[in-house]
C-alpha positions in Angstrom: 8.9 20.8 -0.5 5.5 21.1 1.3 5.3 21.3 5.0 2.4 19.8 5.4 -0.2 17.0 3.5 -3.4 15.8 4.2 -5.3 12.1 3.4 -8.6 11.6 2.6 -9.0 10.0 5.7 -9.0 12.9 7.4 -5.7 12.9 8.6 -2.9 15.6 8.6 1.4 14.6 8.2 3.6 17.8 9.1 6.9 17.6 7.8 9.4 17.6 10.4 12.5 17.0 9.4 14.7 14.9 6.8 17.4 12.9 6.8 20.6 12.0 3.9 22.2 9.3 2.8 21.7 7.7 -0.4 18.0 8.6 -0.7 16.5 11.4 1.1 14.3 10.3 3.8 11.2 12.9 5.3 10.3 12.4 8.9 6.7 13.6 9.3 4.0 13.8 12.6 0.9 12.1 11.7 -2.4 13.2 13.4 -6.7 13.4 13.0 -7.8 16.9 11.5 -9.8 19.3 13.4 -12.4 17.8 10.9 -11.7 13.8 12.0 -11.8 15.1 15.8 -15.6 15.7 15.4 -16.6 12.0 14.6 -14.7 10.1 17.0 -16.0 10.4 21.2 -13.4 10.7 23.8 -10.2 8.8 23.3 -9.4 6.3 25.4 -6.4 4.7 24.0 -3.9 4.6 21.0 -1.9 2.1 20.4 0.6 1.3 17.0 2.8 -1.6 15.6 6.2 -0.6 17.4 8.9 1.3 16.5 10.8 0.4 13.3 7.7 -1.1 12.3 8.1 -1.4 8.1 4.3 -0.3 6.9 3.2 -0.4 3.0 0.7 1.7 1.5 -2.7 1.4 3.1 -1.5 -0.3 6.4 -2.1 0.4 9.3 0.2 2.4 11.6 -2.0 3.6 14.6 -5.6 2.9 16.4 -7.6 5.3 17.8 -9.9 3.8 20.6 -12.6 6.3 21.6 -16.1 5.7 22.9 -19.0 8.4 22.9 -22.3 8.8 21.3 -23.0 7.7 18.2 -25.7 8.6 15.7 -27.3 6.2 13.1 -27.9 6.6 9.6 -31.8 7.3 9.1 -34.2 4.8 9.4 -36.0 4.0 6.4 -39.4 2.9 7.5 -39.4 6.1 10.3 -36.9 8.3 8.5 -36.1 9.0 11.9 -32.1 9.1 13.3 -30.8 7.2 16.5 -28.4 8.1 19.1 -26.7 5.9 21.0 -23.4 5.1 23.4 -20.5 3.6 21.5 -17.2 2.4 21.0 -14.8 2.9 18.5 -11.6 2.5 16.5 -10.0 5.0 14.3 -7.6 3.4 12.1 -4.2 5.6 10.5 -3.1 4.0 7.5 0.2 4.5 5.8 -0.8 6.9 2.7 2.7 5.7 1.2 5.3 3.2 2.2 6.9 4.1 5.6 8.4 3.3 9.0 7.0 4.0 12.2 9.1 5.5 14.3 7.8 6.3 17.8 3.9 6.9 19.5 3.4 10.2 21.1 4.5 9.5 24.7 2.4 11.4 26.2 -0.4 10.3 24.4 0.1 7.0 26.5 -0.8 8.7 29.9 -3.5 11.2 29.0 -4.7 10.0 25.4 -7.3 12.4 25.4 -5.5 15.0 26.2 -4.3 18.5 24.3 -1.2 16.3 22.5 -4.0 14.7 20.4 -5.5 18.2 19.2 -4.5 20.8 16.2 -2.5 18.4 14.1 -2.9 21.0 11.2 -0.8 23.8 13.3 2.4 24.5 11.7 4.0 24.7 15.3 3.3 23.1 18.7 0.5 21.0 17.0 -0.6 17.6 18.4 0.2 14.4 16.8 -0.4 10.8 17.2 2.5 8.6 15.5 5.6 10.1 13.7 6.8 8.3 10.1 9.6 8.3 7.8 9.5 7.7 4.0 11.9 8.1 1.2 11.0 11.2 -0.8 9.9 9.9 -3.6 7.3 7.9 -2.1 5.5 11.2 -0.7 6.1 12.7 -4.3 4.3 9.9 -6.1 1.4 9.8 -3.2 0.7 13.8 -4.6 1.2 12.9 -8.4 -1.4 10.1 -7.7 -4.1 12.0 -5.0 -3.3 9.5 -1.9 -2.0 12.8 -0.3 -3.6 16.2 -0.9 -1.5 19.6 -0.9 -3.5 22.1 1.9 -5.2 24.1 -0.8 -6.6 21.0 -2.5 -7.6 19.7 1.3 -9.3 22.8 1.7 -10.8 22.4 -1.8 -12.4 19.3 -0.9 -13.6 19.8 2.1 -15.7 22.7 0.9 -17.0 20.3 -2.0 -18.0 18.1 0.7 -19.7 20.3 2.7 -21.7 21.3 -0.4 -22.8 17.3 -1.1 -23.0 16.9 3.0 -25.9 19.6 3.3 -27.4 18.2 -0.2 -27.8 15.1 1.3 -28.9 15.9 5.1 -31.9 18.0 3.0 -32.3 14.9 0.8 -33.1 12.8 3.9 -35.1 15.1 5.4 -37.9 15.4 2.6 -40.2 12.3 2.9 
């Protein structure tokens, strides 16, 4: 069973236990990859549903408020990019049907502090909410791509780099 999985959402779960009974349950930390970090500002608060919260695929189960600067896309007229001061939300969705059970506590008094940082560590890494979901539903979210194993992550990421520096030249030629 795989330790860790990552969305295309740029998010990272790290398998941290399981639990019996009549269906095996996985209980996972759910945080931002390094690579998610670099497009939100400074955090200033993260909130979620509750604990117990039932959440089905594609809901959400924690915000990330943040406010920094913010660049545009390019202008067509000017072809020329903007930056500006903003505010933002970063919304975790359930990649599979779960419940939420608990916000990082400490996230609450310092929420842009270290706790928020290297989610893809193995050990000691920061997290945001922590989940539980039956087995099966973390099996199917592989079979169908909702989750990514960490050498098809790093697989796509590299493919997107590639199209990211196509297209930054793209906009660049008039």
């Amino acid at each position: 069973m795989r330790s860790k999985v990552f969305t295309r959402a740029q998010e990272v779960l790290r398998r941290v236990g399981t639990r019996g009974g009549e269906e095996r349950r996985v209980v996972f930390t759910m945080g931002v990859t390094e690579r998610g970090l670099e497009d939100i500002g400074e955090v200033k608060a993260v909130t979620f549903p509750g604990k117990g919260a039932e959440r089905e695929k594609g809901e959400v189960v924690a915000e990330v408020h943040w406010e920094g600067v913010v660049d545009s896309s390019a202008d067509e007229m000017y072809h020329s990019l903007f930056r500006y001061e903003g505010n933002g939300l970063r919304k975790l969705r359930a990649p599979f049907a779960c419940t939420v059970l608990e916000l990082n506590s400490k996230l609450a008094a310092n929420p842009n502090g270290p706790e928020i940082l290297d989610a893809e560590r193995e050990e000691g890494g920061g997290w945001i909410v922590q989940l539980e979901a039956r087995e099966r539903d973390l099996e199917g979210a592989l079979k169908e791509g909702d989750v990514l194993s960490e050498e098809a992550y790093e697989e796509a990421k590299e493919a997107e780099d590639q199209l990211g520096r196509q297209g930054d030249a793209g906009r660049l030629q008039y």
